[in-house]
C-alpha positions as CSV (number, residue, x, y, z in Angstrom):
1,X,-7.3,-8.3,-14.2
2,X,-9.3,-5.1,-14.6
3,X,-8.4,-2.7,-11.3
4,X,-12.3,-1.9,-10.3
5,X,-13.3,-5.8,-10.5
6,X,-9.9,-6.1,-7.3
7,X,-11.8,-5.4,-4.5
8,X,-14.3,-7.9,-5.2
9,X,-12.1,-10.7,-5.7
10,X,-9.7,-10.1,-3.1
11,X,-12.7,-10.2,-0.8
12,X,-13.4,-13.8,-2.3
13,X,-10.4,-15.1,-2.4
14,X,-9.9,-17.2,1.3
15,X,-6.1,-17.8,1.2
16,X,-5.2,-13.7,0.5
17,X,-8.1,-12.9,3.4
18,X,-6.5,-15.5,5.7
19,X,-3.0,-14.3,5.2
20,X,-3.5,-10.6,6.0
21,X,-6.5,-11.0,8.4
22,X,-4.2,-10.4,12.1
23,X,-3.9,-6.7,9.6
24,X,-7.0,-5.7,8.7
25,X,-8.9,-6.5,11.7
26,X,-6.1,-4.5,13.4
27,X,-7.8,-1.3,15.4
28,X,-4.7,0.7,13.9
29,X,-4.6,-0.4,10.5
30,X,-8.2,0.4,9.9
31,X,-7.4,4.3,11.4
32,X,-6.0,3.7,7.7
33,X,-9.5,4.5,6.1
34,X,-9.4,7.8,7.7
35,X,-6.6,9.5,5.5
36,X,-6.3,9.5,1.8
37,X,-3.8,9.0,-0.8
38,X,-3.9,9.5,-4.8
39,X,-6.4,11.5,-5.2
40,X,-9.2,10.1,-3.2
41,X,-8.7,6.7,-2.3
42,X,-8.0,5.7,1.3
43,X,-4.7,4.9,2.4
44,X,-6.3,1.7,3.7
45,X,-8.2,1.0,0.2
46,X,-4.5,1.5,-2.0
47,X,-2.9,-0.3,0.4
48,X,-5.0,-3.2,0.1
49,X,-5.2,-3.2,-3.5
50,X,-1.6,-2.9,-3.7
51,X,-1.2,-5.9,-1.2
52,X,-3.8,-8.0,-3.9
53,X,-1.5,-7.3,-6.7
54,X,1.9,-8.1,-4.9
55,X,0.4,-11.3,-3.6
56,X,-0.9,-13.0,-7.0
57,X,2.6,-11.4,-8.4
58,X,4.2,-13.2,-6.0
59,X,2.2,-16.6,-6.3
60,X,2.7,-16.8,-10.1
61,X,6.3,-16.1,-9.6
62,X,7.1,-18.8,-6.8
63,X,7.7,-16.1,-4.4
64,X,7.3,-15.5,-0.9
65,X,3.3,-14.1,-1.4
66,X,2.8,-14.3,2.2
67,X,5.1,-11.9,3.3
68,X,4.6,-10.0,0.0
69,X,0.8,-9.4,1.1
70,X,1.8,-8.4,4.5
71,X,4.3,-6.0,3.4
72,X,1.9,-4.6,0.7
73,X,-0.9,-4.4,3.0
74,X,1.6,-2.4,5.8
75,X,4.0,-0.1,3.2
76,X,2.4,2.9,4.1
77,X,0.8,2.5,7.3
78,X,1.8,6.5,8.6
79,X,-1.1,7.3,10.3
80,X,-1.5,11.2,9.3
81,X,-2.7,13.3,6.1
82,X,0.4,14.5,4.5
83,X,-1.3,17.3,3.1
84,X,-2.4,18.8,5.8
85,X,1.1,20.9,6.8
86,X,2.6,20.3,10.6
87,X,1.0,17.2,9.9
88,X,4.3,15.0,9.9
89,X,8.0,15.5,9.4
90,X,8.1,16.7,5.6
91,X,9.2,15.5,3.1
92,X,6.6,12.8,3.1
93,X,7.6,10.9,0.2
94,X,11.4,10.3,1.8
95,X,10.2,9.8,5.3
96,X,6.8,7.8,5.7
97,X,8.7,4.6,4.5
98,X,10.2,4.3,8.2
99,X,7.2,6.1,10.0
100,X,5.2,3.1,8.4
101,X,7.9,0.8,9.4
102,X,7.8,1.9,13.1
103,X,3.9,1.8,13.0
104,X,3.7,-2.0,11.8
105,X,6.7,-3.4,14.1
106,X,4.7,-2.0,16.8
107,X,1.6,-3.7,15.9
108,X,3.2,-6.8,14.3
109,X,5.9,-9.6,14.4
110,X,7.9,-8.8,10.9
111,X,10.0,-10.9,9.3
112,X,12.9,-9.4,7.2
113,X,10.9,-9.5,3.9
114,X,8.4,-7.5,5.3
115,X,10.1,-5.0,7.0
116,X,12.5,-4.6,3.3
117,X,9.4,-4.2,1.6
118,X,8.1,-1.1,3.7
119,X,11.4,0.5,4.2
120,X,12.1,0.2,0.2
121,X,9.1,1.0,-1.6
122,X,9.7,4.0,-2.5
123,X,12.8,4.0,-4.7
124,X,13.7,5.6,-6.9
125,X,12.7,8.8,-4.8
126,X,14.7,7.4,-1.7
127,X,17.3,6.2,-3.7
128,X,19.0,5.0,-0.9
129,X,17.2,2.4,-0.3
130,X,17.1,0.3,-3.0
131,X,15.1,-2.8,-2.7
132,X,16.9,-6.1,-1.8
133,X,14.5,-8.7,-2.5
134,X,12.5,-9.7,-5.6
135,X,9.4,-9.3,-3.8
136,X,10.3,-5.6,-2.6
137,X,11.0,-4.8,-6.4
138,X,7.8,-5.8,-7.1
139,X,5.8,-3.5,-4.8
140,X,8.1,-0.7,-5.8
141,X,6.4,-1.3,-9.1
142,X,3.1,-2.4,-8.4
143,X,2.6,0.7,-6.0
144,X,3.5,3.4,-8.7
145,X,1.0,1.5,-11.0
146,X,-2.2,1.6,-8.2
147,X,-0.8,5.5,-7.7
148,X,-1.2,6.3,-10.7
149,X,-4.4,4.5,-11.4
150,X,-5.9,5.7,-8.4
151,X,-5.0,9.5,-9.3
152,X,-6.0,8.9,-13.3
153,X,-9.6,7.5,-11.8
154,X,-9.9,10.2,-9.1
155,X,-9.3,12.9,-11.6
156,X,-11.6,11.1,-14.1
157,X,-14.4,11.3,-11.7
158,X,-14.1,15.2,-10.7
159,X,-14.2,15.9,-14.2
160,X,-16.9,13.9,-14.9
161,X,-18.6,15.7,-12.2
162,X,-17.9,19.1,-13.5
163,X,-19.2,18.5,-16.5
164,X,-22.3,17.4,-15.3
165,X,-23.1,20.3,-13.3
């Protein structure tokens, strides 16, 4: 599946919508669309792409792809622009794991999946935390490949944009 044709079948698909619906009709999460990550995508916009992605993952695998998609959708759910300095405890890539964590256990019920998957995903930089369930691995994974797409694309279009003026 091509990344740009995501959004729009995410939005059709019922069962993903239904699964994570409690989170994005949260007042909270959507603060989400207010900060941005990887160039410039919203933290909110990555996070549900990544959430997509760990959930059809997860279906095709037999996996838990409910708690997958919740996870995805809440992994970083930190609430500040780290790269605005004083903005939050720095390092951010070593710390917003848990500050995501302690967001989303405040807004929602977790089950242990879930909360692996947030605290996790960001191995190998926080190395000591190495995820313990398959579908942890595969958001470790899945979020480095939305990062990087989402910087490749944002790059891409400030170039573009250069060269056109």
């Amino acid at each position: 599946m091509r990344y740009k044709n995501l959004l729009s079948q995410a939005k059709e698909d019922s069962e993903f919508q239904e699964i994570i619906k409690d989170i994005i009709n949260n007042p909270e999460v959507q603060k989400m669309k207010n900060y941005k990550v990887h160039g410039d995508t919203s933290c909110y916009a990555h996070c549900y792409s990544v959430s997509y992605y760990c959930y059809l993952a997860c279906k095709k695998r037999k996996l838990d792809y409910k708690s997958a998609a919740r996870g995805a959708m809440l992994h970083d759910f930190y609430l500040y622009d780290w790269r605005v300095k004083n903005s939050h405890i720095r390092p951010h890539a070593f710390t917003h794991p848990f500050t995501a964590y302690q967001n989303a256990k405040k807004q929602f019920k977790l089950n242990w999946t879930e909360k692996e998957m947030i605290l996790t995903h960001m191995w190998p930089i926080t190395f000591f935390t190495i995820p313990l369930c398959y579908e942890g691995w595969l958001l470790t994974f899945i979020d480095k490949k939305c990062a990087f797409y989402e910087l490749l694309s944002s790059l891409k279009r400030k170039f573009n944009k250069t060269a056109r003026a």
